[in-house]
NUNULO-524820 format. One record per residue (C-alpha): x, y, z; residue in one letter; residue number from 1. Coordinates in pm, 1 decimal, decimal comma. Last residue first. Layout:
<sites>
+----------+----------+----------+-------+------+
:        x :        y :        z : torlo : rovo :
+----------+----------+----------+-------+------+
:        X :        Y :        Z :     A :  NUM :
...
+----------+----------+----------+-------+------+
</sites>
This chain:
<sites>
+----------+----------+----------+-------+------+
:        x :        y :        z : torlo : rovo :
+----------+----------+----------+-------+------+
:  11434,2 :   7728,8 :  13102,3 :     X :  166 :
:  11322,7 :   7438,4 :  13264,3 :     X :  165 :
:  10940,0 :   7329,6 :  13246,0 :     X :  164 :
:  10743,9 :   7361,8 :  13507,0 :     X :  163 :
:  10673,3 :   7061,9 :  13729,3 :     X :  162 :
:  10381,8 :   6840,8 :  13824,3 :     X :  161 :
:  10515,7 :   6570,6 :  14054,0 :     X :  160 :
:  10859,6 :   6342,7 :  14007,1 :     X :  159 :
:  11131,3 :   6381,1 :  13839,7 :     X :  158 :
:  11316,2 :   6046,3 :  13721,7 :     X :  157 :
:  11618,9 :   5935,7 :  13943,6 :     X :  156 :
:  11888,8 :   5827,2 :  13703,1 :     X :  155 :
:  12225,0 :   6056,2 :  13689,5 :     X :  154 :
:  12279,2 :   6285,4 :  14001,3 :     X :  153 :
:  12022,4 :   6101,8 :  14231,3 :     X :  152 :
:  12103,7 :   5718,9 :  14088,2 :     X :  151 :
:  12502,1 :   5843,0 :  14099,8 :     X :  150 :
:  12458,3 :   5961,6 :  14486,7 :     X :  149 :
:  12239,5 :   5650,9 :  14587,9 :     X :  148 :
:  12509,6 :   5421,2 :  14455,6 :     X :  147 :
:  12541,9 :   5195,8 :  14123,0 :     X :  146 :
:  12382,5 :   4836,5 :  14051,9 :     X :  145 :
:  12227,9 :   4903,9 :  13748,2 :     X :  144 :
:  11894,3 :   5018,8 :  13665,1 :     X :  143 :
:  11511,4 :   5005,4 :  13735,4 :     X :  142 :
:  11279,8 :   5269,8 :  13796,7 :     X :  141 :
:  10892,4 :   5176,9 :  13983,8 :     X :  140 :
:  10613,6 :   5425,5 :  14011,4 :     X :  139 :
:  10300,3 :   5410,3 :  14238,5 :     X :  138 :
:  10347,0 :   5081,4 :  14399,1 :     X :  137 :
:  10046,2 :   4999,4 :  14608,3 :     X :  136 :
:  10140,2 :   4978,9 :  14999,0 :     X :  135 :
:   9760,8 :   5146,1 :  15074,8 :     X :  134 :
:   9840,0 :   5427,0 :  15278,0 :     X :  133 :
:  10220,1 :   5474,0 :  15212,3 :     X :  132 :
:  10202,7 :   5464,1 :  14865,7 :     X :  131 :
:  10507,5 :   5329,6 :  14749,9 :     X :  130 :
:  10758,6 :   5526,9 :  14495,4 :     X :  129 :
:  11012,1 :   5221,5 :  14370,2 :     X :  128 :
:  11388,5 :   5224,0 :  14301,3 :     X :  127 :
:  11577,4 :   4910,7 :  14199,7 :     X :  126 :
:  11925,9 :   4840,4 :  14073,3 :     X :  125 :
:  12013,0 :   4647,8 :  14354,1 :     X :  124 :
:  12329,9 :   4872,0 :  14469,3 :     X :  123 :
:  12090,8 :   5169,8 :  14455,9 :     X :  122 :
:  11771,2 :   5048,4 :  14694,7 :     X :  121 :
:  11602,4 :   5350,9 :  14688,4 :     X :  120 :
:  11220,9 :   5328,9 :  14870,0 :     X :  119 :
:  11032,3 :   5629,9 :  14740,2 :     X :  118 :
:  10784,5 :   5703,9 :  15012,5 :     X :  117 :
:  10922,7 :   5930,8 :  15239,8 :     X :  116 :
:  10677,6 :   6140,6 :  15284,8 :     X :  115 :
:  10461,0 :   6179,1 :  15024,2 :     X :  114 :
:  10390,0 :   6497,6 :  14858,3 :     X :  113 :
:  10043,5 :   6502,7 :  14685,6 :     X :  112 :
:  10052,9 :   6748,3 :  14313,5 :     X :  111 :
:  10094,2 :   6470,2 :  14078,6 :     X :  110 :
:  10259,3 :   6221,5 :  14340,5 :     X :  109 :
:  10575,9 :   6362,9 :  14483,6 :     X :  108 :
:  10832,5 :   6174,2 :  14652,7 :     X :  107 :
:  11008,9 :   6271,2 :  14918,5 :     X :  106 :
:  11284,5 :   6010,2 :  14956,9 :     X :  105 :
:  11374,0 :   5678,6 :  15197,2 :     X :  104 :
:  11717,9 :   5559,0 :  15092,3 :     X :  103 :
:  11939,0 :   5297,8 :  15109,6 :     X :  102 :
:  11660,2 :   5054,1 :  15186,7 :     X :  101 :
:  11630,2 :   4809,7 :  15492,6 :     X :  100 :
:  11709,5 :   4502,3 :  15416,2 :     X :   99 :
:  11559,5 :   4354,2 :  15097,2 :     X :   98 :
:  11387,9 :   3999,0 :  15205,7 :     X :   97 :
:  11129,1 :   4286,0 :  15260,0 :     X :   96 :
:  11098,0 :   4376,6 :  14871,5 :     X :   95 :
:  10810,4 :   4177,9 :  14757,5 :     X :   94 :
:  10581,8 :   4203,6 :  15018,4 :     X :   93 :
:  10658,8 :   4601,3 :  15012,1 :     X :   92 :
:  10583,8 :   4553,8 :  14649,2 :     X :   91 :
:  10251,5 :   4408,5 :  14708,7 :     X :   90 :
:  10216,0 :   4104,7 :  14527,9 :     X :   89 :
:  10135,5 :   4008,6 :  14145,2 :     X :   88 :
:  10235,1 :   4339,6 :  14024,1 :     X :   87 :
:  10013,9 :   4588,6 :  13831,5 :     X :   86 :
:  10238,8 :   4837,3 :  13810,7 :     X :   85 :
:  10149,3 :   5271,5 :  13836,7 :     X :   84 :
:  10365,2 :   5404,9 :  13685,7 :     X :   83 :
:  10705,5 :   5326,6 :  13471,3 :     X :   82 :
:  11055,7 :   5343,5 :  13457,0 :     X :   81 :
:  11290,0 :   5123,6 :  13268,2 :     X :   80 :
:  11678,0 :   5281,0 :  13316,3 :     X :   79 :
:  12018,3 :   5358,4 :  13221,6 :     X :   78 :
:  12023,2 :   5198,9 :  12889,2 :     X :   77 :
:  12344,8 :   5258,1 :  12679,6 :     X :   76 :
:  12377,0 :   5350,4 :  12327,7 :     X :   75 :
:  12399,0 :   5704,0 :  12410,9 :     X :   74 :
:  12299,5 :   5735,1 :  12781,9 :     X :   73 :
:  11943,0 :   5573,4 :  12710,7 :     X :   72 :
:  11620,0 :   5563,8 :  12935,2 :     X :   71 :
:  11335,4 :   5343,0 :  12798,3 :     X :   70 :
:  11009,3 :   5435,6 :  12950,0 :     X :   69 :
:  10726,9 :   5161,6 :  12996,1 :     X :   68 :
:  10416,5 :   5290,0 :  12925,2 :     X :   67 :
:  10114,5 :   5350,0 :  13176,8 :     X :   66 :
:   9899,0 :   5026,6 :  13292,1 :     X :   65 :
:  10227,5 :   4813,6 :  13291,7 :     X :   64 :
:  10054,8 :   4441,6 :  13349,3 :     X :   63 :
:  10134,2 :   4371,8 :  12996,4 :     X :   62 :
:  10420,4 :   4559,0 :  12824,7 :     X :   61 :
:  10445,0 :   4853,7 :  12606,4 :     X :   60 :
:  10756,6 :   5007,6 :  12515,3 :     X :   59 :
:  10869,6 :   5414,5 :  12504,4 :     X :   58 :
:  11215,1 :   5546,1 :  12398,5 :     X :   57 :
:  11401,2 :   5774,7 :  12573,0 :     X :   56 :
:  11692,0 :   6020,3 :  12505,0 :     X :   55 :
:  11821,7 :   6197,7 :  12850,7 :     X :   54 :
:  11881,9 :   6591,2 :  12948,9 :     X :   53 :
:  12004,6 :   6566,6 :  13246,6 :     X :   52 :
:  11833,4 :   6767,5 :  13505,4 :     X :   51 :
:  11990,2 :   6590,6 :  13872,3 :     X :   50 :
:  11854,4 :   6292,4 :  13764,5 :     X :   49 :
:  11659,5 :   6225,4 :  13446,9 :     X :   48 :
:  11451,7 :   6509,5 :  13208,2 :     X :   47 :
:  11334,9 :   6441,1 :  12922,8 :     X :   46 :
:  11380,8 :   6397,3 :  12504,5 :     X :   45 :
:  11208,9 :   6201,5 :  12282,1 :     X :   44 :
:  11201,4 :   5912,9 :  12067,4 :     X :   43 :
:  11043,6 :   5709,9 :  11750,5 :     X :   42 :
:  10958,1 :   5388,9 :  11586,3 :     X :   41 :
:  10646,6 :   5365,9 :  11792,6 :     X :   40 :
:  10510,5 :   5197,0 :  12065,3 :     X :   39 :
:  10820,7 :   4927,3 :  12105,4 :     X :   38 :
:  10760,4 :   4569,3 :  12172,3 :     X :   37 :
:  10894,7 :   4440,7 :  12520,9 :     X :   36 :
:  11105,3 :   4136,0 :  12495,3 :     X :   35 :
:  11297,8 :   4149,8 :  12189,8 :     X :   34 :
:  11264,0 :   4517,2 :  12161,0 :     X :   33 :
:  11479,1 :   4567,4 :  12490,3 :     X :   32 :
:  11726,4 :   4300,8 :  12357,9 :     X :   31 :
:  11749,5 :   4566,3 :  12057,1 :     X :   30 :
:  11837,8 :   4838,1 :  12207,0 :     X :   29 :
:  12109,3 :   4745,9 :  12461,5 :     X :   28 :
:  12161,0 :   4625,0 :  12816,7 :     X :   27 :
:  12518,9 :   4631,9 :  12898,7 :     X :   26 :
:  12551,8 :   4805,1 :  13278,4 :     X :   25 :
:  12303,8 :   4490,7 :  13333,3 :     X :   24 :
:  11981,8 :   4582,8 :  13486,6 :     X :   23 :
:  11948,3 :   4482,3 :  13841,0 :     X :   22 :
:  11945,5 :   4203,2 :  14095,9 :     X :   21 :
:  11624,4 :   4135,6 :  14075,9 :     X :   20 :
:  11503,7 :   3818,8 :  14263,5 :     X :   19 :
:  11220,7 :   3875,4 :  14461,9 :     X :   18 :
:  11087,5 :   4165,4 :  14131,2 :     X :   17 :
:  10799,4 :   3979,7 :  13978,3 :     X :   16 :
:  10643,1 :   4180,2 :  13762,5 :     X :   15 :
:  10676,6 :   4009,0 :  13385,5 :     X :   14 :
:  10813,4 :   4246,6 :  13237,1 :     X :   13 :
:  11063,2 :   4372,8 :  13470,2 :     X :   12 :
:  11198,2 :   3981,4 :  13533,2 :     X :   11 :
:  11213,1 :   3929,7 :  13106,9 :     X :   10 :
:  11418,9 :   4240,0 :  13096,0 :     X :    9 :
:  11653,9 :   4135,3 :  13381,6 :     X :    8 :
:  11660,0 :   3786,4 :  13130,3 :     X :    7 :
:  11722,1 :   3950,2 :  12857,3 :     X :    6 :
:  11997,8 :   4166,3 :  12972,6 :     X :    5 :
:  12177,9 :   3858,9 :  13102,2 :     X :    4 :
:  12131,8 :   3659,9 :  12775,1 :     X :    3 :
:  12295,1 :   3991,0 :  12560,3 :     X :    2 :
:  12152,9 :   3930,3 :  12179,5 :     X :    1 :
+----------+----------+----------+-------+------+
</sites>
């Protein structure tokens, strides 16, 4: 079993993010099941950066309202993403030992666009959509340390109601 992935996994599960410094490029299957069990025995296919088709896997975990999403590049996990946390602080509480954040997106809540409120911080391994209005975190992605061109061409879950591709 990979230590370092286990413990990034242990950090995502249990919410407190002061200290992440991203998933390892190594994270695998199985350390993922040893922390966070899986819903079923079973995956699917979606849609992850710039319209990759991606295999993911869905595990529960306590103080994750929605599902946890499992985001594989062959063996490889490329992300955890999720809505809707129940974290111990406010994120933006969290985050501000951060610096200020590679990126500030558009981000699209159901059918609400918010103005730059998905906070990209690529080398960390870390992307999160905040609600401007109340600071609650509305959808956090984790990954590895990479650049804010590879986490919008290869990582960066959809967001908002969308048709499907054709």
């Amino acid at each position: 079993m990979n230590r370092e992935c286990r413990r990034a996994l242990e950090v995502f599960r249990d919410r407190d993010f002061a200290a992440w410094r991203g998933l390892p490029a190594d994270c695998d299957w199985e350390t993922v099941k040893a922390v966070m069990p899986p819903v079923a025995d079973a995956e699917a296919f979606g849609w992850l950066g710039a319209s990759l088709p991606r295999r993911f896997r869905v595990v529960r975990a306590a103080g994750y309202p929605q599902h946890v999403r499992v985001w594989f590049d062959g063996p490889r996990i490329v992300a955890l993403e999720t809505g809707l946390p129940q974290l111990h602080r406010p994120l933006p509480a969290t985050i501000e030992g951060w610096g200020t954040p590679d990126a500030r997106l558009d981000y699209d809540f159901d059918v609400v666009k918010l103005q730059q409120a998905e906070w990209v911080y690529a080398a960390r391994g870390f992307a999160a959509a905040i609600n401007p209005g109340n600071h609650v975190a509305l959808r956090i992605v984790v990954f590895p340390p990479t650049t804010l061109d590879r986490y919008l061409a290869d990582i960066r879950p959809p967001s908002g109601v969308r048709e499907h591709p054709e």
